[in-house]
C-alpha positions as CSV (number, residue, x, y, z in Angstrom):
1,X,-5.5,-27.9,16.7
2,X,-6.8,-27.8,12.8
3,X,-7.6,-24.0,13.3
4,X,-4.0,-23.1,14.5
5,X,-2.4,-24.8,12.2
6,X,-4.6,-23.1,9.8
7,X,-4.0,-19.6,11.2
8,X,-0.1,-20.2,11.0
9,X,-0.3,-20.9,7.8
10,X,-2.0,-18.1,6.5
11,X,0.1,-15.5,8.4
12,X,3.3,-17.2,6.8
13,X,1.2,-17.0,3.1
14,X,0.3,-13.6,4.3
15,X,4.1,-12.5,5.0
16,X,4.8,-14.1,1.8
17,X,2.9,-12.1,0.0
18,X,3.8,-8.2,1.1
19,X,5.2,-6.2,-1.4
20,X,8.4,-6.0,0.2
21,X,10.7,-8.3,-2.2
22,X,11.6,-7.2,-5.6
23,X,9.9,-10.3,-7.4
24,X,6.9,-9.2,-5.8
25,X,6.7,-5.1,-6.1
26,X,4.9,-5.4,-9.4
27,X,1.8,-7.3,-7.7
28,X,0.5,-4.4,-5.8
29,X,-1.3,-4.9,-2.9
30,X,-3.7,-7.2,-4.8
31,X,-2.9,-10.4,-3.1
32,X,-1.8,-8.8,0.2
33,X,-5.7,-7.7,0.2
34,X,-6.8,-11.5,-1.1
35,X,-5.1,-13.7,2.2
36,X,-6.0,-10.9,4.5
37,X,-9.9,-11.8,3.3
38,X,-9.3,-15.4,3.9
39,X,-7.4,-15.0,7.1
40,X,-10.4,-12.8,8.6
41,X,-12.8,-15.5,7.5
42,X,-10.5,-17.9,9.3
43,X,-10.8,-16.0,12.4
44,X,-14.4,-15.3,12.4
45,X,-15.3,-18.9,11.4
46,X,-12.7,-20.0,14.4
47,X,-14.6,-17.2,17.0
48,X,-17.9,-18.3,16.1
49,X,-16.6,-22.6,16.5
50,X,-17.1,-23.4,13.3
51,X,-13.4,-25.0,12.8
């Protein structure tokens, strides 16, 4: 249950984060790249039954 919470949570921060609105076109990919990291650590630490 703690893991899908998780995951939902990081694919909202992830959405929020796209370079798609105009307070957010300066960023850059930069943090785009940063939750991607954490959400494939998520995943692989969920795969492997560590959450």
């Amino acid at each position: 249950m703690l893991g899908t919470i998780l995951i939902v949570i990081l694919v909202l921060a992830f959405l929020g984060v796209l370079p798609t609105w105009s307070h957010s076109r300066e960023w850059g990919y930069y943090p785009t790249g940063g939750v991607g990291l954490i959400l494939l650590i998520v995943v692989i630490l969920l795969v492997l039954g560590r959450i």
